[in-house]
C-alpha positions in Angstrom: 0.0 0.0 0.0 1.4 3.4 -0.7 1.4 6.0 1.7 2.3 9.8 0.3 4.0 12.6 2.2 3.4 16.4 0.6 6.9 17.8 1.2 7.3 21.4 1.3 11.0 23.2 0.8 10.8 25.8 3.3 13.3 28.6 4.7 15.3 27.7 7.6 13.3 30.2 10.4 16.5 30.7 11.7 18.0 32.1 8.6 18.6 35.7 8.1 16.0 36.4 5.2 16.2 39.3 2.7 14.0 40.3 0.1 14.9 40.9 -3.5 12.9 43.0 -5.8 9.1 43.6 -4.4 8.0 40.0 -4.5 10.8 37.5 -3.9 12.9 36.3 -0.9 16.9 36.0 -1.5 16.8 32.0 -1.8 20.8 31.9 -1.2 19.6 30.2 2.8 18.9 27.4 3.8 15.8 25.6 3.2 14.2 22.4 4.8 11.6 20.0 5.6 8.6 22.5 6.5 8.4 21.1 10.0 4.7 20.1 10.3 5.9 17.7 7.4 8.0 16.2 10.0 5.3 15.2 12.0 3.2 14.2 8.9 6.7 12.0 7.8 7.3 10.3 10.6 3.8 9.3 11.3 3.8 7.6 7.7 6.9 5.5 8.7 5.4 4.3 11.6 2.1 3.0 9.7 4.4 1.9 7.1 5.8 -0.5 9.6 2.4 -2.5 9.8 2.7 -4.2 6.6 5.8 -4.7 5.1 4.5 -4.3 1.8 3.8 -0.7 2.3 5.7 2.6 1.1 6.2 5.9 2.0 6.6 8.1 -1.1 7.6 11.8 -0.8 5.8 14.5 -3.1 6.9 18.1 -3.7 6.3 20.6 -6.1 9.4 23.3 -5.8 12.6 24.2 -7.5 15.4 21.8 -8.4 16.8 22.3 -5.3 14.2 21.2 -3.5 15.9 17.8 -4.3 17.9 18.5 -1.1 14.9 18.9 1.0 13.8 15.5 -0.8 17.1 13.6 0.5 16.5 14.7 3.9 13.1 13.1 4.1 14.3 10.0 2.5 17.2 10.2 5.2 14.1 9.8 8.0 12.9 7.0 6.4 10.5 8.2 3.0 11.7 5.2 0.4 11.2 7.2 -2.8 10.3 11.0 -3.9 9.1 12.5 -6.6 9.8 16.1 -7.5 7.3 18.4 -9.3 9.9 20.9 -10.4 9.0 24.1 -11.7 10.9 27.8 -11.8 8.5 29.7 -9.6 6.2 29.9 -6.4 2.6 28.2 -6.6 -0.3 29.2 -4.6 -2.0 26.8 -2.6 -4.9 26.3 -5.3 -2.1 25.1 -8.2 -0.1 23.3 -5.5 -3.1 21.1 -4.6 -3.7 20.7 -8.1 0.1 19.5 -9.0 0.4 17.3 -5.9 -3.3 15.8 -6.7 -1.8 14.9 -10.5 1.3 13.2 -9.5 0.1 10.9 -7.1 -2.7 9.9 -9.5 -0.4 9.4 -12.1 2.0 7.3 -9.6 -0.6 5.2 -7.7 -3.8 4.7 -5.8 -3.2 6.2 -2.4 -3.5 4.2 0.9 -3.1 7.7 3.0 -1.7 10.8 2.4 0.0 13.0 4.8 0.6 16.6 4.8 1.3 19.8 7.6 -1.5 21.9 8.6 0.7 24.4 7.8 3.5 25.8 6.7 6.1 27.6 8.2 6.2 30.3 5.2 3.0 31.0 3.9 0.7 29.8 6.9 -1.9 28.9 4.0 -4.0 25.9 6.1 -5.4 25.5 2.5 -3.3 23.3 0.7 -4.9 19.7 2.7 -8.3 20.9 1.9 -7.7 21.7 -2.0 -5.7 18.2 -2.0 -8.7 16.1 -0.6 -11.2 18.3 -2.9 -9.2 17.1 -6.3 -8.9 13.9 -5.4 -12.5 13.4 -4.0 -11.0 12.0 -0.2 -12.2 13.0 3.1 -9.9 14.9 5.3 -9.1 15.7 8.8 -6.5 18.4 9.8 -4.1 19.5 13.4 -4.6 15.4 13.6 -2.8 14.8 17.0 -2.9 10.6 16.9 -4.0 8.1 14.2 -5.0 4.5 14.6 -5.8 2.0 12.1 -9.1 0.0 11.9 -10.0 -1.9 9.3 -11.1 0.0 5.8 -10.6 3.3 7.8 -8.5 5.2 10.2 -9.6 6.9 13.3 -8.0 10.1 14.1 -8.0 12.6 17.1 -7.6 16.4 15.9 -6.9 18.9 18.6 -9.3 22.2 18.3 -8.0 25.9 19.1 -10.2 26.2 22.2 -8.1 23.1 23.3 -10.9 20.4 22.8 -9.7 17.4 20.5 -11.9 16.0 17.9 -12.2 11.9 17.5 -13.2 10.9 13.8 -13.6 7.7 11.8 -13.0 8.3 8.4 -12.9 5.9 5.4 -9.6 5.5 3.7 -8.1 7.0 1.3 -8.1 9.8 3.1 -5.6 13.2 3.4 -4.5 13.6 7.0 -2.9 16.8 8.2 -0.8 16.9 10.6 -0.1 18.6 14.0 2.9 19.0 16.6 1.1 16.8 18.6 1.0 13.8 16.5 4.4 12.9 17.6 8.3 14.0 17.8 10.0 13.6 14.4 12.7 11.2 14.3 16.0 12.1 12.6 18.3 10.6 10.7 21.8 9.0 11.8 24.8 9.4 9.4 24.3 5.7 8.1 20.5 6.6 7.2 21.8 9.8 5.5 24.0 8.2 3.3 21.6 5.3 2.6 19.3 8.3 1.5 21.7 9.5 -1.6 21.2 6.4 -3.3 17.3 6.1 -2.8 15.1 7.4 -6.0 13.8 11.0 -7.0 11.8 10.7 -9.8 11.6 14.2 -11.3 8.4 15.4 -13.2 8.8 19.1 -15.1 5.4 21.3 -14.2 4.2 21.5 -17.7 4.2 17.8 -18.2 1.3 17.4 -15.7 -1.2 19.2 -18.2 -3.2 21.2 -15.1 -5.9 23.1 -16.1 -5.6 26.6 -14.9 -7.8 27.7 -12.0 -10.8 30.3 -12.5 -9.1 32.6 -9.8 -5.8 32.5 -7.7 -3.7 34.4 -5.2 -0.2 36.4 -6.3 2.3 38.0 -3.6 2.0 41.9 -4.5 4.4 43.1 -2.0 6.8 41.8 0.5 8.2 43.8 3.2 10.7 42.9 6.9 8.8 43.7 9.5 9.0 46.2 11.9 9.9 46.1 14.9 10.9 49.0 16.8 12.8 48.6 20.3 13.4 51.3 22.5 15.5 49.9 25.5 15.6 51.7 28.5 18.3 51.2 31.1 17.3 50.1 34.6 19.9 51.2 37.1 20.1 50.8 41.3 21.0 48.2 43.5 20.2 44.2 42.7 16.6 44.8 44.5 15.7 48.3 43.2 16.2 46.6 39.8 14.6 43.5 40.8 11.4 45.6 41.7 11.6 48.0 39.0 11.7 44.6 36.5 8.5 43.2 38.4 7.0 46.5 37.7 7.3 46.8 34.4 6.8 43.1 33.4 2.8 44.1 35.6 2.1 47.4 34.6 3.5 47.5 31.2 4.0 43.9 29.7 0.9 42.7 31.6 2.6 39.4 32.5 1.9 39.5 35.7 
């Protein structure tokens, strides 16, 4: 049974980002595994392990380098990848439409696993317009999956901190949360093991996808601002102590 992972190639949100032109980032950073896919990765590894006849195939539509992003998943157990590459950014609509086209034209899906985000764009969308073109049920911020029989029932966590418990058929498009589990990465064996594991590469145009009705384009891009205006506190250790309690009640209202 094959089990898909949606893959994004993400900034590193420790990187020092600059922008370039109006629209664009400075790509010269370093990118990774969005970390929701993590979650969504290492949770397909562990159902893999049910039935030794399953595999975990990685999916991403990005730039040849997201090749690299590719390895790194394979490193933490993905066993092939294919890459959807293309010279510029998607929106969630396209996305869902690229990553619906290459799995049909790789397989019948057992599950698919995605984030519920991503760490750039914060879409939530892409899950939702995945399950839509393929005609699956989905279930997102899914915190624990179990098996059972022709379907899989999940638990997804709420924002008022209530957690949903579903039964849903499969196939089915899952989206993961931190909850799920904590990723595990790879050793340097595993790594190396990775470089010789298969990324089949598929150029954009080939996948003939219709063009949407409508879409969404990035107009502008600016660094945010953040202005800081530090002011000294001075005294002995517990006039300072008490000024700091002060301020972190009456100002911060952390207290």
């Amino acid at each position: 049974m094959k089990i898909y992972v949606c893959i994004k190639h993400v900034p590193d949100s420790a990187a020092t980002i600059n922008i370039e032109g109006t629209d664009r980032i400075n790509e010269g950073i370093t990118f990774l595994v969005n970390p929701y896919d993590e979650h969504a990765l290492t949770e397909a590894v562990r159902l893999r392990g049910a039935d030794p006849g399953n595999e975990v195939i990685g999916v991403c539509l990005g730039r040849a380098a997201a090749e690299n992003t590719l390895r790194s998943a394979m490193a933490m157990g993905v066993d092939r990848s294919i890459l959807i590459e293309t010279d510029r950014s998607h929106d969630s609509i396209v996305t869902a439409r690229a990553l619906a086209a290459a799995i049909s034209a790789d397989g019948a899906p057992f599950l698919i696993f995605t984030g519920k985000e991503s760490i750039d764009h914060e879409g939530m969308q892409t899950q939702f317009r995945l399950a839509r073109n393929l005609n699956l049920p989905v279930a997102t911020n899914v915190i624990r999956v179990d098996l059972d029989g022709d379907a899989v029932i999940v638990e997804c966590e709420r924002e008022a901190g209530t957690v949903d418990r579903i039964r849903i058929a499969i196939p089915c498009v899952l989206a993961a949360g931190r909850g799920l589990n904590t990723p595990s990465y790879p050793t340097f064996p595993e790594i190396v093991k990775s470089r010789k594991k298969e990324v089949r590469k598929i150029a954009f145009t080939d996948l003939a996808i219709s063009s949407p009705p409508g879409g969404m384009t990035i107009e502008n891009l600016s660094l945010a601002d953040e202005p800081r205006n530090p002011t000294p506190i001075t005294g002995n250790a517990a006039q300072m102590a008490n000024r700091m309690v002060e301020i972190l009640k009456n100002e911060a209202k952390v207290l």
